[in-house]
C-alpha positions as MATLAB code, in Angstrom:
seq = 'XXXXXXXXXXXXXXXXXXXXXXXXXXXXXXXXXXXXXXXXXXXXXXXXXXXXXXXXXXXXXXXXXXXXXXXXXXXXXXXXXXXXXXXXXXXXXXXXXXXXXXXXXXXXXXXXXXXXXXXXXXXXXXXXXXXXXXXXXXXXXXXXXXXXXXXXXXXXXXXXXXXXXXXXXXXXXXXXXXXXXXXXXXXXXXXXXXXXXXXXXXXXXXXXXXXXXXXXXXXXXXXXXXXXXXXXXXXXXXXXXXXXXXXXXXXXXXXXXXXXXXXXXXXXXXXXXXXXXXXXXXXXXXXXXXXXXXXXXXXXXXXXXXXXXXXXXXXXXXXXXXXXXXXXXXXXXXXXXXXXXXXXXXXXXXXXXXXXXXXXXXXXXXXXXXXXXXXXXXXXXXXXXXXXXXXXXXXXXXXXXXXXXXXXXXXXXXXXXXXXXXX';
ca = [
     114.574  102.014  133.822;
     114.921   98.715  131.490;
     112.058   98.505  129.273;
     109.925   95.082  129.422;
     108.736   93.859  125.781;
     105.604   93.119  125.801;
     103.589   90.902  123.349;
     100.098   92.396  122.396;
      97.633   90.716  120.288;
      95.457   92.897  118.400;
      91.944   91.233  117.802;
      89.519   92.097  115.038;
      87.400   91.236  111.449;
      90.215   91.933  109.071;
      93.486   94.086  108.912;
      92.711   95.487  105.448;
      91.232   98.397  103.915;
      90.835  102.404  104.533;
      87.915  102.702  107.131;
      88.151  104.313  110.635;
      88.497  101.285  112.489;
      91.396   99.781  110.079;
      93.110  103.439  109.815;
      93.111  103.826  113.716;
      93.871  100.345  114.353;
      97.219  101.254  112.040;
      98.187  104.344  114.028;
      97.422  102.095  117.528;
     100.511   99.374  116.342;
     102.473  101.954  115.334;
     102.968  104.179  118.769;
     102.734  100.435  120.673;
     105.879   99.401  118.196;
     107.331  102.531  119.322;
     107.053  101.886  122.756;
     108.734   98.346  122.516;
     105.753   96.074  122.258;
     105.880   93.490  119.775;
     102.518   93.253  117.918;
     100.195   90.530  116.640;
      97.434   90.313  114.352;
      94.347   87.792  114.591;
      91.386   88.260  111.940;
      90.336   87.283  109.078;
      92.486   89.048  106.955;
      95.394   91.365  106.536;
      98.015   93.501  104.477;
     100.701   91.550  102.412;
     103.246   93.216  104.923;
     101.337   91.790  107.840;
     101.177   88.266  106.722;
     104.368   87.140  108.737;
     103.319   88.757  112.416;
      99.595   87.433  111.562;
      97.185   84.268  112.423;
      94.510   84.485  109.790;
      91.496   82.651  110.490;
      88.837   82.979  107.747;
      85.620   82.636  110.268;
      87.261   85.811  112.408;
      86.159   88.125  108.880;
      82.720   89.367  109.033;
      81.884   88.922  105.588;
      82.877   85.152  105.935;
      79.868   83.179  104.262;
      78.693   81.628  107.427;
      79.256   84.752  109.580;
      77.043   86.718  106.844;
      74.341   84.055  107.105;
      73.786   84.160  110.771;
      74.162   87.744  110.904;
      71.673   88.244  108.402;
      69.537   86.349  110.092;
      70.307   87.360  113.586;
      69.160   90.605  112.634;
      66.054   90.521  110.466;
      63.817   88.216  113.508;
      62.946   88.737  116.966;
      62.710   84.669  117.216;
      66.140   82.599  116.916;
      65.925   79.331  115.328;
      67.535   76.804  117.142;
      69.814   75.689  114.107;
      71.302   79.595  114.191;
      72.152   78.579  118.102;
      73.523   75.490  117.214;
      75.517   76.974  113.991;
      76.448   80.349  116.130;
      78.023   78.367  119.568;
      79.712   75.880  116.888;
      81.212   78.863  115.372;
      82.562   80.423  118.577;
      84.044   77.254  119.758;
      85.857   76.899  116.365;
      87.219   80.421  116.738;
      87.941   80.481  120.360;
      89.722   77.483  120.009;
      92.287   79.240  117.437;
      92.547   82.265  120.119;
      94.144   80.181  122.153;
      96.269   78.813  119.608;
      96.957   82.219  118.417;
      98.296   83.299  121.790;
     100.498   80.361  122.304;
     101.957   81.061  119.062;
     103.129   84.639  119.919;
     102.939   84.266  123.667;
     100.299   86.781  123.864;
     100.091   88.840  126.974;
      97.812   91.726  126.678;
      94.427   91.862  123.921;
      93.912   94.789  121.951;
      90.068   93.907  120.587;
      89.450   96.443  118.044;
      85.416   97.077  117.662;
      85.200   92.969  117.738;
      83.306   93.686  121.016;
      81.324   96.931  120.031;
      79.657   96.082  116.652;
      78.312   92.709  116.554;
      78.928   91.971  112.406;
      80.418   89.216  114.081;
      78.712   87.621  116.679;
      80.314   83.952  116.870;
      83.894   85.934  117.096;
      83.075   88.393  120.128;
      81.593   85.785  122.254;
      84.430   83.776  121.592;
      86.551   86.815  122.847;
      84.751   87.225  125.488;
      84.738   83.379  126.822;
      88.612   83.558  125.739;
      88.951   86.434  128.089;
      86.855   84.867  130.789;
      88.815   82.191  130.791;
      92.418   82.694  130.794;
      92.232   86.531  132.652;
      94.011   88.030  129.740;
      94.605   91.927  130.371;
      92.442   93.645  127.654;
      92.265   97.106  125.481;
      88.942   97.012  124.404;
      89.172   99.599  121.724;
      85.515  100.441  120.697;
      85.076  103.512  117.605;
      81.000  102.537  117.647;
      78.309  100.528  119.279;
      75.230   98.353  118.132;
      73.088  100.598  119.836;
      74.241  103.698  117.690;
      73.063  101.891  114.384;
      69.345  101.892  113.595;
      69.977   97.998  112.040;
      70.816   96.297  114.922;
      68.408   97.076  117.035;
      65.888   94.661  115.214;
      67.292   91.178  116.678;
      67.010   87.996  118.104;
      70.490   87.354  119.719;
      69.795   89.984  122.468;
      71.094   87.697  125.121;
      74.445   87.789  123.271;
      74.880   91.545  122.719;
      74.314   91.851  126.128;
      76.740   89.148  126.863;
      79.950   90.147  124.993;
      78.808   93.532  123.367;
      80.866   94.365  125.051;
      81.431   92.388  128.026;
      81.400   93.926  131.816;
      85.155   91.764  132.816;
      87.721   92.931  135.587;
      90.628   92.151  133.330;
      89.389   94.598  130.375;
      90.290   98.089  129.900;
      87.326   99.831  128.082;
      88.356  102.900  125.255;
      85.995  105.083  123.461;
      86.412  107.389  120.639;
      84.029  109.873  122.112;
      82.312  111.111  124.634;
      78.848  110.620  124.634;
      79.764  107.132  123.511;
      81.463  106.913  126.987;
      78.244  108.081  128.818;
      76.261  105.638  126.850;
      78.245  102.864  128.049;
      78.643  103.922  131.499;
      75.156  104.418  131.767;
      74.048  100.890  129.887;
      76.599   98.845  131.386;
      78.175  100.532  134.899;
      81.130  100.039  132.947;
      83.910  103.241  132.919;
      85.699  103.571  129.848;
      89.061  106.093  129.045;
      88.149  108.562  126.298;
      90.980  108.563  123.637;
      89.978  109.965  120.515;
      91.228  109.162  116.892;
      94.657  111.047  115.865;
      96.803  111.875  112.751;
     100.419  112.600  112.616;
     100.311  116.076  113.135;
     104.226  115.988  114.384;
     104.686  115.184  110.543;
     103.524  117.340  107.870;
     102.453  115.220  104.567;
     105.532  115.168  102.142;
     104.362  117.988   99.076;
     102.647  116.186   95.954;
     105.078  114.821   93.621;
     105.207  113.812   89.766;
     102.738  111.364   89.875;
      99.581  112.991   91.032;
     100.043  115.839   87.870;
      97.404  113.224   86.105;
      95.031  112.581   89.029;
      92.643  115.267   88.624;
      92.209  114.176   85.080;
      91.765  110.959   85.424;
      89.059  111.749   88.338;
      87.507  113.151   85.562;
      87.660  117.146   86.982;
      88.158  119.053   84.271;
      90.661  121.760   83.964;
      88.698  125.014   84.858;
      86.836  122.808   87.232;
      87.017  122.776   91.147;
      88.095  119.555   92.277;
      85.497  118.900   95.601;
      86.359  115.406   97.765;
      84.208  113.756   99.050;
      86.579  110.722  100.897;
      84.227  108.568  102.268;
      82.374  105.292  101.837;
      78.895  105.542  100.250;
      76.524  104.887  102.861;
      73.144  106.954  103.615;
      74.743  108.304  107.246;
      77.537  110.086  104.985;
      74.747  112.965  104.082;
      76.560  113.067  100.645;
      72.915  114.474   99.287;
      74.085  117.406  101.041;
      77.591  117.865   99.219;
      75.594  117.871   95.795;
      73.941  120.144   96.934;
      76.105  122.660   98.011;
      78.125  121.724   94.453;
      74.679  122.488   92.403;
      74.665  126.220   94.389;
      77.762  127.448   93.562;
      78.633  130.031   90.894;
      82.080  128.412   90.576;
      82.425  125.366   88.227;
      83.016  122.125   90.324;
      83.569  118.402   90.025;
      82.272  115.917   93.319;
      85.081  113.386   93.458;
      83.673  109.966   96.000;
      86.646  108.144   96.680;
      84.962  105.165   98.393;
      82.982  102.121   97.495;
      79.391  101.377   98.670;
      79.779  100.551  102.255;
      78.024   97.104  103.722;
      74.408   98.744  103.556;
      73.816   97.511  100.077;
      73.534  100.172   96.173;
      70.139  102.000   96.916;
      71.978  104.696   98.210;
      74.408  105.044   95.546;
      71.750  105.210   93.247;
      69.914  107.563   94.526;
      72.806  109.302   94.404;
      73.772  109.195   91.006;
      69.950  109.847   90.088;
      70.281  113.312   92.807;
      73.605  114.459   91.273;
      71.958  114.059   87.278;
      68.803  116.078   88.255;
      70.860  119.119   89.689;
      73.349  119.108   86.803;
      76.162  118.210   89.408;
      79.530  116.648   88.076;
      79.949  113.645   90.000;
      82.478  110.780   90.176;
      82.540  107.217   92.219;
      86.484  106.481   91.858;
      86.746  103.806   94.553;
      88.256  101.709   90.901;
      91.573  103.933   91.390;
      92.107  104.615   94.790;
      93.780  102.022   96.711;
      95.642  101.992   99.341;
      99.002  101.630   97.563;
      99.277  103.254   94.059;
      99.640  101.146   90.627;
      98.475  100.200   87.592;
      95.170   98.456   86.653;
      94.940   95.990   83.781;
      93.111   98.640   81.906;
      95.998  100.777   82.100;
      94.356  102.927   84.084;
      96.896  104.892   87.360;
      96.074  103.667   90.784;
      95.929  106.824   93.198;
      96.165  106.347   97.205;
      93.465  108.653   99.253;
      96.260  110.864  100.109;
      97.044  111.493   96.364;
      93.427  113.131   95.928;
      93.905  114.956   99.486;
      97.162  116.428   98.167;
      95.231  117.068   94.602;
      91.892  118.683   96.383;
      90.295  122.314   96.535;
      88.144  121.566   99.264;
      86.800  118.392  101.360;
      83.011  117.969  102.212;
      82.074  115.987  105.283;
      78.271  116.106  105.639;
      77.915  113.214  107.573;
      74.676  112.664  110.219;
      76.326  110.757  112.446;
      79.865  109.769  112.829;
      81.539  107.743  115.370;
      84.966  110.525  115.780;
      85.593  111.693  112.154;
      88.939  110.622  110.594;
      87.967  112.233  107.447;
      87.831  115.961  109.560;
      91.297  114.846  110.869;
      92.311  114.260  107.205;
      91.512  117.389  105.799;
      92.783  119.364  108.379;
      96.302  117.645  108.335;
      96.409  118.287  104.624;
      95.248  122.041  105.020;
      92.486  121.842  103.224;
      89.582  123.904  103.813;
      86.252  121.592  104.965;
      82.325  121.727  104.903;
      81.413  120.107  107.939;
      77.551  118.694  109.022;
      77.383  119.838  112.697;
      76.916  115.960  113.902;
      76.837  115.508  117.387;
      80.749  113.986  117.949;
      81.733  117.256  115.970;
      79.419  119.414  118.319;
      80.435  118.110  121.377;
      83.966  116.669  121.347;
      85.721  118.705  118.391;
      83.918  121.964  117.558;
      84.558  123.341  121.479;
      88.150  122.851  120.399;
      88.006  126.274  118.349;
      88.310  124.511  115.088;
      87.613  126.769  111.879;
      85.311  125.538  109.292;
      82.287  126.095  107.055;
      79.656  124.461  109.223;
      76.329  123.393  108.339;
      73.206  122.420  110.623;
      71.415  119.418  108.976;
      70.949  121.352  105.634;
      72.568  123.818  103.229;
      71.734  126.970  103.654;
      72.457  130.480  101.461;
      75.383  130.959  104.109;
      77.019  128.209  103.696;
      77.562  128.635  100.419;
      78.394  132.548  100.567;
      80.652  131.007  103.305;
      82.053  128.639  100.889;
      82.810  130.895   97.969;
      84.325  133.365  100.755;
      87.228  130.554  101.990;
      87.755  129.665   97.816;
      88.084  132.674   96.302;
      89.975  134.183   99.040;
      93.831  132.606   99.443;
      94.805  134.140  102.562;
      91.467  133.190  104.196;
      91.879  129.589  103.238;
      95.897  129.733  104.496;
      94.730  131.317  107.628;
      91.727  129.139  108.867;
      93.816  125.741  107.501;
      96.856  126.578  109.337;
      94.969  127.812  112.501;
      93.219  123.915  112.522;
      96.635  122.221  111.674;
      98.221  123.801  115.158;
      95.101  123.088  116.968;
      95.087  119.469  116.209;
      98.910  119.014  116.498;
      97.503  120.193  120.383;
      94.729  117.603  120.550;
      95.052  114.972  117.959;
      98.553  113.736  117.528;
     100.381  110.568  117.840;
     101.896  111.885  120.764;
      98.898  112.418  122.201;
      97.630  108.751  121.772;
     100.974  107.622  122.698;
     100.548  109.649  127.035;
      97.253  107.912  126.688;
      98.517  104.182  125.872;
     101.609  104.884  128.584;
      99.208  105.328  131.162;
      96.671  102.837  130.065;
      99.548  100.121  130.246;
     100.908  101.625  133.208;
      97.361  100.808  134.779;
      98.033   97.395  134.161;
     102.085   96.273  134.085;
     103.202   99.307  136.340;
     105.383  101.994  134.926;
     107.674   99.657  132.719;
     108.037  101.917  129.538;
];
């Protein structure tokens, strides 16, 4: 059978940076590049690497001064002014405008919208995609990892007309995806709409290359001592993260240990952070915020200071905690388990119903630390063969579950759906 290239145009904020939506977005290009599509990029910003196969628009980023305005706004009020109207429907014209443009450019002929129609940071950019869509009949992926309804801050608004509009929007030519399960039901049951489930994935057909030369300084310069344990915590540092509960556990061991945060405060402002910081001092808990040396390539700062990437400190790492409340799949459990590394897990509801059933292995936790979880804890440390057994075990199982290959059935048959059975 002759394979048809096809050009896809992936739609969303920005390109850039090492949270779920931008990690998953990666590993969606890459099994698409493998199939023969030739990919696009339309945001607001992107990698260096990117910049050539790109259409940057600075209004398509969320943190975009006049986005961030009318966002704040939008979301503060239950009454819209009519200058946020005016400035919002200005906005979308301006950016729909350069969708078209965009998919001249790189005769576009399927959408991939990634979370630009599920989390409304945005608003003048989904309703744009949506009228875009409307319009021309462009097949659509509508790849959503969350939804506005999911995060207590939204739900205080006065654009409710346009979240129900284009967040997302009920269209025959778009393909719904969720990350999860009860995600799926919500939709289905708030929209009649019937999304595919197709969960986030790792590389599990490729083991992570063994740590080399340059990570013999990381632990150091993360500031964990040498007779310390070296606990990561590798997430952003926002209040649904639990991270409370991963000083905790740290205060209540009798093992020496250093909390390493690899992330920077999320969009939700520093009051957690600090709270943090104050939590960590008043149980005597070694803590470090190293979002300063973890990039997403390595280097060197100015300072002199090494540049690390987030797999460095994964390949570096005694143990990963994940306490998180609520999470929309988990890329950080994925993470851990395709770097063998033991993991404290908060039993949030994704992890209860979509992985846990699975038969995955790990020292679980049910909203708060209790003495067995940290006998549980010392038990997987102290005891090698334990710790090979249970990380090995979770490696196979998510080779099974997780993969690229996986995603990559899942995207055959989604396109098949649509262009017939062409790759």
């Amino acid at each position: 059978m002759n394979k048809t290239r096809l050009n896809v145009g992936f739609i969303s904020t920005r390109f850039k940076g090492s949270d779920g939506v931008s990690l998953e977005t990666g590993k969606w290009l890459e099994v698409l590049n493998r199939l023969g599509c030739s990919c696009y990029l339309f945001g607001g910003d992107c990698d260096e690497k990117e910049v050539d196969y790109s259409y940057l628009l600075p209004e398509a980023h969320f943190q975009h001064p006049e986005i961030q305005e009318i966002y704040s706004i939008s979301f503060s009020s239950s009454i819209r002014p009519p200058e946020v109207t005016r400035r919002i429907h200005a906005l979308k014209d301006h950016i729909k405008e350069h969708l078209y443009l965009f998919a001249e450019r790189f005769g576009i002929q399927l959408i991939v919208s990634e979370n630009a129609l599920a989390i409304p940071l945005n608003l003048p950019l989904g309703l744009a995609l949506t009228e875009f869509i409307a319009e021309t009949g462009m097949p659509t992926i509508a790849h959503h990892h969350d939804f506005f309804w999911e995060r207590k801050r939204f739900l205080t608004n006065c654009v409710w007309d346009y979240l129900n509009m284009a967040f997302p929007p009920h269209l025959p030519s778009i393909q719904h995806v969720v990350i999860n399960s009860s995600g799926g039901n919500q939709l289905s049951l708030r929209t009649g709409i019937s999304p595919t489930l197709i969960p986030n994935v790792m590389d599990f057909d490729n083991p992570p290359e063994p740590a080399d030369d340059y990570v013999k300084t990381l632990r150091e310069d993360m500031g964990v001592l040498p007779d310390e344990l070296f606990f990561l915590q590798p997430t952003r540092v926002v209040q649904r993260k639990g991270i409370e509960h991963a000083i905790e556990l740290t205060s209540r061991l009798v093992r020496k240990a250093h909390l390493v945060i690899s992330h920077a405060t999320g969009d939700e402002g520093y009051g957690y952070e600090r709270r943090l910081k104050e939590f960590a001092e008043m149980l005597g808990v070694s803590t470090n915020f190293v979002s300063g040396i973890i990039d997403d390539e390595r280097g060197i700062l100015e300072d002199g200071r090494k540049v690390y990437t987030l797999w460095d400190a994964y390949k570096s790492a005694d143990l990963v905690t994940y306490p998180s409340n609520i999470e929309g799949f988990g890329n950080a459990f994925l993470e851990a388990i395709y770097f063998r590394l033991p993991i404290v897990v908060n039993n949030y509801s994704i992890f209860s119903t979509d992985i846990r059933p699975k038969g995955f292995r790990v020292i679980e936790f049910d909203d708060f630390i209790t003495e067995d979880t940290v006998k549980m804890t010392l038990q997987v440390l102290e005891n090698p063969s334990l710790r090979q057994e249970m990380t090995e075990h979770n490696y196979q199982l998510a080779r099974r579950f997780y993969s690229l290959t996986v995603l990559e059935r899942s995207l055959r048959t989604l396109l098949a759906v649509r262009f017939g059975e062409i790759f």
